[in-house]
PADRENKOL-434487 format. One line per 2 residues: number of its first residue (from 1); their letters; for each residue x, y, z of N, C-alpha, C, CB. Coordinates in steps of 0.05 Angstrom, whole numbers. Each point is the difference from the previous one (the first is absolute). Glycine has a CB too. Example, Ala and Ser with C-alpha at 12.3 -4.5 7.8 and 13.67 -1.06 7.14 Angstrom:
% PADRENKOL-434487
1) as) 264/-114/156/-18/24/0/18/24/0/-38/-23/25 ~ 31/44/-39/16/24/1/-15/22/14/24/-13/-43 $
% end
This chain:
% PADRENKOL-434487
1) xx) 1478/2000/2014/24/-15/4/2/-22/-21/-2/9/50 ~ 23/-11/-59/7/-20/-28/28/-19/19/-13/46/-57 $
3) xx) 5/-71/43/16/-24/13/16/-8/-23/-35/-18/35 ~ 66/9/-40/17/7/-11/17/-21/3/-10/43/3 $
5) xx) 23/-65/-25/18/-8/1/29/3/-7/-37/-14/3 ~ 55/12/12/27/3/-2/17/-17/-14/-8/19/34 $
7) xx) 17/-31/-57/24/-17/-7/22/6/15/-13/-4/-44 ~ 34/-8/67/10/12/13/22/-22/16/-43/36/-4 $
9) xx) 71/-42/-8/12/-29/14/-2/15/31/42/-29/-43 ~ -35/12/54/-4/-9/26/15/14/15/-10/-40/-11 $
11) xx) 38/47/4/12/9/13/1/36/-7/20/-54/6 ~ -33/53/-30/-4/29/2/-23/8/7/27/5/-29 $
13) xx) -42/-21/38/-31/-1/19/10/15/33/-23/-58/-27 ~ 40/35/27/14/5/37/11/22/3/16/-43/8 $
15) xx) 4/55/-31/18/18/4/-27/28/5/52/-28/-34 ~ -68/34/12/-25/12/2/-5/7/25/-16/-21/-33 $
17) xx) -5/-3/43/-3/-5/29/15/12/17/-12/-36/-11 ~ 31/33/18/30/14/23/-8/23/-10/49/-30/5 $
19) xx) -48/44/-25/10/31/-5/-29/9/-2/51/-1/-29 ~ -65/-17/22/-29/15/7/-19/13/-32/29/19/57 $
21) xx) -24/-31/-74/0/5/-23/-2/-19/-19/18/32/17 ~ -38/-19/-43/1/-15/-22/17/12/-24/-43/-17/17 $
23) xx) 57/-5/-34/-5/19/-25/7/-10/-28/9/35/31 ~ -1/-14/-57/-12/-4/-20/29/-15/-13/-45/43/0 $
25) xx) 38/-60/-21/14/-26/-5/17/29/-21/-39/-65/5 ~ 60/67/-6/28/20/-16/-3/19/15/3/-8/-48 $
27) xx) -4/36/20/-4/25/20/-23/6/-9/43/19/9 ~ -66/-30/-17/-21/14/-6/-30/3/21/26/-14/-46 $
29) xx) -35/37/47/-13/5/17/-26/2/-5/34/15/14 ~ -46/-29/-39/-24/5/-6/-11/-27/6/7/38/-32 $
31) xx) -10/-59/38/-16/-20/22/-8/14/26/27/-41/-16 ~ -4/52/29/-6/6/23/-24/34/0/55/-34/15 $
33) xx) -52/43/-31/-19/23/-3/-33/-6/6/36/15/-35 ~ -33/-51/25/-28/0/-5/-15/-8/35/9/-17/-64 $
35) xx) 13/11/74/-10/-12/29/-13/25/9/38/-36/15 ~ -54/40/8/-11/16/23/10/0/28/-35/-7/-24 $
37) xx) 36/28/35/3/-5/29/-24/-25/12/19/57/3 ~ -12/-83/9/-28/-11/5/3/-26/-11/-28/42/-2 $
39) xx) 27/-53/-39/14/-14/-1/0/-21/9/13/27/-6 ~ -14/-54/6/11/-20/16/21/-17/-25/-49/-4/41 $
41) xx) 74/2/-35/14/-21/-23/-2/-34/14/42/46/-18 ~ -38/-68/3/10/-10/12/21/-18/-30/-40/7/52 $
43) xx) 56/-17/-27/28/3/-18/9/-23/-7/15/34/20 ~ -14/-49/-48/1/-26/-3/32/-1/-11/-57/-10/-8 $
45) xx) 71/-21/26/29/-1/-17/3/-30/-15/27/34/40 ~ -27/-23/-64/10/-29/-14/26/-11/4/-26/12/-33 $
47) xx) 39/4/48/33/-17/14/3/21/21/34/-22/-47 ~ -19/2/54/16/13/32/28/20/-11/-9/-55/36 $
49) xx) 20/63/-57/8/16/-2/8/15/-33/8/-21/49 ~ -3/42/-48/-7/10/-30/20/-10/-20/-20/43/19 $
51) xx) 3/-48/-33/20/-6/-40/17/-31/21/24/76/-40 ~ -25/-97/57/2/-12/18/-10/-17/24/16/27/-22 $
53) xx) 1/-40/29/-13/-22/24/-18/-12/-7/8/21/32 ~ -25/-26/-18/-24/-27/-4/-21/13/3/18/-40/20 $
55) xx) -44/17/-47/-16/13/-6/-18/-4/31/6/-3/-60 ~ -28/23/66/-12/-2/26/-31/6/-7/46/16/31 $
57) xx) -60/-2/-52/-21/-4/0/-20/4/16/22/-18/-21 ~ -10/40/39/-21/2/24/-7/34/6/23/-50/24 $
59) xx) -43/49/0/-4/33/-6/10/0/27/-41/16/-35 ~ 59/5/40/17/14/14/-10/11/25/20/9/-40 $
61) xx) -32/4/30/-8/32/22/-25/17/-9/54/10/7 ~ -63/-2/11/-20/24/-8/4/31/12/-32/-40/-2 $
63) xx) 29/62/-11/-1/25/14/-13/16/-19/41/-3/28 ~ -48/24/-7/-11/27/-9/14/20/-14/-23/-6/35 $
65) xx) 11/16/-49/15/28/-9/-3/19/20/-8/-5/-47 ~ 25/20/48/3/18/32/9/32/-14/25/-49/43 $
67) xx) -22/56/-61/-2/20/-14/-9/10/-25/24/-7/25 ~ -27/29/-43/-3/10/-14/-1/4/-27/5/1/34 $
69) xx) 33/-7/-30/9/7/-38/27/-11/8/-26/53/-26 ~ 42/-73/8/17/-9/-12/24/13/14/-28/-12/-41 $
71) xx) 48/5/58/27/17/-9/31/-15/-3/-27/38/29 ~ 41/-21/-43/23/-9/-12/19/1/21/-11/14/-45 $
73) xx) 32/-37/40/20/-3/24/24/-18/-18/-38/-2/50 ~ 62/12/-39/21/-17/-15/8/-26/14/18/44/-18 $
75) xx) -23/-59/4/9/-26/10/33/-12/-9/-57/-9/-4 ~ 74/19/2/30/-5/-3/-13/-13/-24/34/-6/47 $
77) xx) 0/6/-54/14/-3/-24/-10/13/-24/11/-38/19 ~ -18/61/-17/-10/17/-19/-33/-2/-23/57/1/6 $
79) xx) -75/-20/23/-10/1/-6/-29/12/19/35/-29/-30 ~ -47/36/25/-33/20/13/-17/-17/-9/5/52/-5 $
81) xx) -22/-55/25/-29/-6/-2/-17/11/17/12/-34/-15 ~ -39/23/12/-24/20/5/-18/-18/26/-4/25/-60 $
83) xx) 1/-22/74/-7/-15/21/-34/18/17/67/-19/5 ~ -78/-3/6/-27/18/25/7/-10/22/-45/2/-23 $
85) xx) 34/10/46/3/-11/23/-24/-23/4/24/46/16 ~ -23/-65/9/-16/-15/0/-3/-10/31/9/-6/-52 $
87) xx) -32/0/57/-2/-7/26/-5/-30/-3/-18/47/19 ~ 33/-77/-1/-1/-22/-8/-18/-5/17/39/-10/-20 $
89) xx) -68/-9/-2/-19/-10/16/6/-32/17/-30/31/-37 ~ 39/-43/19/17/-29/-2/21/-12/-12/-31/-2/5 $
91) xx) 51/-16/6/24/-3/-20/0/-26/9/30/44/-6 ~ -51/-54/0/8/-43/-3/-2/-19/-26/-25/-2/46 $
93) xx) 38/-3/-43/3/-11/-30/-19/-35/-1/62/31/-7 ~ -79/-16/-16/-24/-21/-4/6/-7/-34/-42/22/41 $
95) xx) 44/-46/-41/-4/-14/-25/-21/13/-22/11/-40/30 ~ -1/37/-44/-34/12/-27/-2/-11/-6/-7/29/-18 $
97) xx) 9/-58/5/-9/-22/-16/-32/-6/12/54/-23/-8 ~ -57/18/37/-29/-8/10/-14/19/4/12/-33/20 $
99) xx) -10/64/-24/-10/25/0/-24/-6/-27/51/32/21 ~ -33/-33/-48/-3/8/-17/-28/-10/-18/50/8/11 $
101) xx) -71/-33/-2/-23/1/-5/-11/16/5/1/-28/1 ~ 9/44/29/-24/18/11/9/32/-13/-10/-33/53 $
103) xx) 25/26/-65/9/34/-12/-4/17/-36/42/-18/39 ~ -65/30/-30/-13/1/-27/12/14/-17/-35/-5/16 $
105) xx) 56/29/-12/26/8/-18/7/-19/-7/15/33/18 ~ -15/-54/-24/19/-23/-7/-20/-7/-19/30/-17/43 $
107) xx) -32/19/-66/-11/-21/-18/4/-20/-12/-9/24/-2 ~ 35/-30/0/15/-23/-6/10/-17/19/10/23/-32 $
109) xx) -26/-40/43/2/-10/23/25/-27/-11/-58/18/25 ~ 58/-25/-43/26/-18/-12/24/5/5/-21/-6/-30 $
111) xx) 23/36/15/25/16/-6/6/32/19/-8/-26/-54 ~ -4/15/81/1/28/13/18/9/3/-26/-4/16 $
113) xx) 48/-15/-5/24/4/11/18/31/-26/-2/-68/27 ~ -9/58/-60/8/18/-22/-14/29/10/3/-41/-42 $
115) xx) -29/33/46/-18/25/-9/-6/25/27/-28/-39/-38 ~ 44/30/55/5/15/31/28/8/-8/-29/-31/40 $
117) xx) 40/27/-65/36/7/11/2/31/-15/29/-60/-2 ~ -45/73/13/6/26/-11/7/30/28/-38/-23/-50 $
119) xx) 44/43/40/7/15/23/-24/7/18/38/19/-26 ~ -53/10/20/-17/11/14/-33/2/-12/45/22/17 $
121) xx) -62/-39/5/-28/9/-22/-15/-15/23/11/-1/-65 ~ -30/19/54/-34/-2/30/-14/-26/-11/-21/63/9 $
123) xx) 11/-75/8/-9/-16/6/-32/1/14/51/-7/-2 ~ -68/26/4/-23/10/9/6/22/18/-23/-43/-6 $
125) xx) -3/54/17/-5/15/15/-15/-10/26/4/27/-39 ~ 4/-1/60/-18/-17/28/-15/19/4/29/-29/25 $
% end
């Protein structure tokens, strides 16, 4: 099992959550390839809403991967993306600023807030 962080605003955290699913930032489906059934993400939002709203800096939610392999779904307006299913372990929203001594992915304990702002990538194994 590999543990996994999400770049992920907030409100496309929630929307996730409801529908039961994660997924891949455009239409590309190769982040999500690399997950496993098993998996644990958990999902950090630097704002409460995308390209928008206020910055929030906190981690979201956690879930499982609950399937297999990647699949494609149209999300209106002519655009597709690639999504997994997910089973939610937790969805409370905890600050990361006081996390982040204890978080050894983080090497830049100055400038984390920079060096966490990326899409999909593991974080250890359990």
């Amino acid at each position: 099992m590999q543990f996994w962080i999400s770049v992920t605003s907030k409100d496309h955290v929630l929307a996730g959550l409801a529908g039961g699913y994660t997924q891949a930032r455009g239409d590309k489906a190769g982040p999500l390839h690399r997950l496993d059934r098993g998996d644990i993400i958990f999902f950090y939002s630097p704002g409460t809403l995308f390209r928008a709203g206020e910055p929030l800096q906190a981690f979201t939610a956690v879930a499982r991967i609950a399937d297999d392999t990647p699949y494609e779904v149209d999300a209106g307006r002519r655009m597709r993306t690639w999504r997994r299913h997910i089973t939610v372990l937790a969805s409370e929203e905890t600050p990361a600023a006081p996390l982040v001594p204890a978080l050894e992915f983080i090497t830049d304990k100055e400038n984390w807030a920079t060096a966490i702002g990326r899409g999909l990538f593991p974080i250890g194994e359990g």
